[in-house]
N, C-alpha and C positions, 0 to 999 in steps of 0.2 A: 413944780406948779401943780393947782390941785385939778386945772382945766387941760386939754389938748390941745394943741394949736392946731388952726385950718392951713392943710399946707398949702402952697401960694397958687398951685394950679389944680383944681379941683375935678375929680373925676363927672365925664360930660349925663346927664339928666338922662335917664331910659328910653324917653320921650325923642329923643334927638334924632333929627330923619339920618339915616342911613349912607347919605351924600356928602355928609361932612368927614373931612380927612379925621384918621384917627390919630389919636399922638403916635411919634417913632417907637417901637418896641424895643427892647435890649435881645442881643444877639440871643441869648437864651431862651426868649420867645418867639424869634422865628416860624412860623407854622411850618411844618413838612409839605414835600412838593405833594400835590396830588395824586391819591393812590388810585390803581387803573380800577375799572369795574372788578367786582370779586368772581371770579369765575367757578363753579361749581368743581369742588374737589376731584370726581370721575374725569370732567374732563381735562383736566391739568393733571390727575396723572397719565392718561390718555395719550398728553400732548409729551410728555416727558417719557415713556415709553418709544414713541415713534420717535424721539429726536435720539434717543439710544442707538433705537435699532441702526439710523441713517448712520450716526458714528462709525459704531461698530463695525457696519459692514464695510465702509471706507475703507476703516482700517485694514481691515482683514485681505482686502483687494490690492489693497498696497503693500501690504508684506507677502503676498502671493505672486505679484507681480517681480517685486524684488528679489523672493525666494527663485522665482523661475528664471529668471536673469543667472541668476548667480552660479545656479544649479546647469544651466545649459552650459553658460562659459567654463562650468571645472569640469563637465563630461566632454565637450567638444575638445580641451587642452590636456586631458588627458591618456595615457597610452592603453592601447585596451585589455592592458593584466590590473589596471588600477581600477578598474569601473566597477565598482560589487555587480556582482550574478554574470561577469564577463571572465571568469574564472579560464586559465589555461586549457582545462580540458572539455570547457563546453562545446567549442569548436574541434576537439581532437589532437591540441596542442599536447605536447609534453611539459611537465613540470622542472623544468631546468632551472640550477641553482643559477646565483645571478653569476654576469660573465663578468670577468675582472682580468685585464688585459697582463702579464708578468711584468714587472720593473725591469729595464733594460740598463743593461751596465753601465758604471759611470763614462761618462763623454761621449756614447755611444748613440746616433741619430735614431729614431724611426723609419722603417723601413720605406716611406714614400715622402723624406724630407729632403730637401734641395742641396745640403749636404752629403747625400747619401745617396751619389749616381748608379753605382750599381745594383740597387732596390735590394739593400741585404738586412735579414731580417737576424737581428743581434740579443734576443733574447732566449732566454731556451726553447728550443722548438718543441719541447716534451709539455710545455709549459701552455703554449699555442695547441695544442689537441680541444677540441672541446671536450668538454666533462661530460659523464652521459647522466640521463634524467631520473629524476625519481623514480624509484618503485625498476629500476635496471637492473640486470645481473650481468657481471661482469664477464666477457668471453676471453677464459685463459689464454688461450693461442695466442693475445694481441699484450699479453702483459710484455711480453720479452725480457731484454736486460736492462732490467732499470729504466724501462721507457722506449725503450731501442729496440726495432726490429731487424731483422734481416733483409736483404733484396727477394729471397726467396719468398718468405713470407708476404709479399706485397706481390708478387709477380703470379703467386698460386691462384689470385682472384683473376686471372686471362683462362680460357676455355680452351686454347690454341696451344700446344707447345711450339710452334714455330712461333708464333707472337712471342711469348714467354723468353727465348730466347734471341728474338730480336731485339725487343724490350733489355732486355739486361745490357744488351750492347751500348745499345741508347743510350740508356743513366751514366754507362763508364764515361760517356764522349761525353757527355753534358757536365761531368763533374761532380756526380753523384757524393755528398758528402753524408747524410744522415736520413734517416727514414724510423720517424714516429709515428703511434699507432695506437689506437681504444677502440675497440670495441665490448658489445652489450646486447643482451636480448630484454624484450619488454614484454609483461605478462602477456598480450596477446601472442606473443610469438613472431615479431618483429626482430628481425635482427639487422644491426648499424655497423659499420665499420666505417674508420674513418683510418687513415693515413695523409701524411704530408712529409713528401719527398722536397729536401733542403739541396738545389745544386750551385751550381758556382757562382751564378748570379744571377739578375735579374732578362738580361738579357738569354742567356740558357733556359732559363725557365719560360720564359713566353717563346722562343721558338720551338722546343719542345710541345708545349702546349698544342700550338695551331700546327704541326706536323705532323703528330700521334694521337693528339684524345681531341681531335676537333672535326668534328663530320658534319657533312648537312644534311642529309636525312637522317643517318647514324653511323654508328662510335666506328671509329678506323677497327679498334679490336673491341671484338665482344667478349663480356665476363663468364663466368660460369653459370649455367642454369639457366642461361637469357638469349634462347638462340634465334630471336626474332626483336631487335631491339630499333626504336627511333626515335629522333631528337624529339624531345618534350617542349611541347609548344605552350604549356599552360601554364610554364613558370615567370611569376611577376618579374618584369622586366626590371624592374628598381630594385631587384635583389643584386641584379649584375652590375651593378655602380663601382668603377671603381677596381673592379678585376675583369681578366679573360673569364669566363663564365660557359659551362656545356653540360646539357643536362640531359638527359636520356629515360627512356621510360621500357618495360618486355610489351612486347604486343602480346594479344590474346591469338590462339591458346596459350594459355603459362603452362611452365612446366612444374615440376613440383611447388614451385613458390615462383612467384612477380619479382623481378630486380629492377628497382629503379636507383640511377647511380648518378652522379657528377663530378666534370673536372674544372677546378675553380684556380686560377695563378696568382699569386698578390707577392710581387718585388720576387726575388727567387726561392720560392717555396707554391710547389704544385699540391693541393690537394685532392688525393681520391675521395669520393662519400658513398656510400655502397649500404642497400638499404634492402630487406629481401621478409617477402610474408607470404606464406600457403595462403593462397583463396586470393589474392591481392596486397600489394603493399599500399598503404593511406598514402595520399598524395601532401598533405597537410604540415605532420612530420615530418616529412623528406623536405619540404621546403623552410619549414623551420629552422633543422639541422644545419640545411648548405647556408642559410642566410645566417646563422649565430657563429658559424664556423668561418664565414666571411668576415663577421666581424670583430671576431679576432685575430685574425689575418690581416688587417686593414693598417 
């Protein structure tokens, strides 16, 4: 055609008041919703600044909050060789290697299992010694034979020779079967002796115990060097769980050196702990020692 055609609904005159509906628009001309007032750039970044900051420090509160939670439940459930800067010898502790109890022979109970009335300890009693602590040197006299001492050797730490040979008597009637032994000196000049007399059972052994090494103010027999000695009242009572337990301290004046010493029973095996230092012996160690030594006893 050389004309246009008017198409059938004609767009409305300029003129048209403003009150007349306008035709439907296609989805495509849609207007956008209403955009808000324009707010001056300063202050929307302003606004967007502080709505950071608020974040931010939420967050920051909540992972602080969480961290400290977290952080109290693993120091409160922890032992205190595990806590960093709680290190063994900030307190005066020794550095003892970890204790690991010996394998007991095949079919052979523990010494405090309901099978095992007579409380006999069946593993090697060489084996039960506690180990001595880092930076120790070891005291010859206590190596013996292959682990084994003599009665003499154990009876030499009495001051008495009338004890000395009372004592020997004792162990015979009791059924004295074996008597192991270590000792060590620690750079300060700390010397440990330990021994653990094995007799015929567990019943010999606790009578012995409360008959000869159990006093109430102090020890039936006094050691060497400690000729003023009385029961140690400052030892935690939760060390004694579980065994006869007697703990002894030198009164002052010391003589050349402090002896503080303990006798500990667990099923039939008596252990001596014998602990000796010029100027004083640490109270700290010695309670260490009887309580590790208990727990391999146990």
């Amino acid at each position: 055609m050389s004309e246009q055609q008017t198409p059938e609904r004609e767009t409305e005159p300029a003129e048209v008041t403003p009150e007349v509906p306008a035709p439907p628009a296609a989805a495509s001309e849609i207007p956008p919703p209403p955009v808000a007032p324009e707010v001056p750039a300063a202050s929307a970044a302003k606004s967007r600044r502080r709505l950071w900051s608020v974040l931010r420090w939420t967050a920051a509160v909540l992972v602080f909050a969480a961290t400290g939670a977290a952080t109290a439940y693993g120091v409160t459930g922890m032992e205190r060789d595990d806590v960093p800067g709680l290190a063994t010898r900030s307190d005066g502790r020794w550095e003892y290697p970890q204790i690991v109890r010996p394998p007991l022979p095949a079919g052979r109970p523990g010494p405090t299992a309901d099978r095992n009335p007579a409380l006999v300890h069946y593993a090697d009693l060489r084996k039960l010694v506690l180990p001595a602590p880092k930076g120790a040197k070891a005291d010859p006299k206590l190596v013996g034979d292959h682990g084994w001492v003599k009665p003499e050797v154990y009876l030499a730490e009495y001051a008495s020779e009338t004890d000395r040979d009372m004592l020997k008597t004792v162990l015979v009637d009791a059924g004295l079967r074996h008597i192991a032994a270590r000792g060590w000196t620690m750079p300060d000049g700390t010397r440990t002796r330990i021994y653990l007399l094995q007799l015929e059972n567990g019943r010999a052994a606790d009578g012995l115990q409360r008959s000869e090494f159990s006093g109430f103010n102090e020890p039936p027999h006094l050691l060497r060097g400690s000729p003023a000695t009385k029961m140690d009242q400052s030892f935690p009572e939760s060390a004694s769980k579980g065994v006869v337990l007697s703990t002894y301290v030198e009164t002052k004046p010391y003589g050349a050196e402090q002896v503080r010493h303990a006798y500990l029973t667990s099923g039939d095996v008596i252990a001596l702990i014998v602990q000796s230092r010029k100027g004083g012996a640490e109270q700290i160690p010695f309670q260490q020692t009887v309580v590790l030594q208990r727990q391999l006893l146990d």
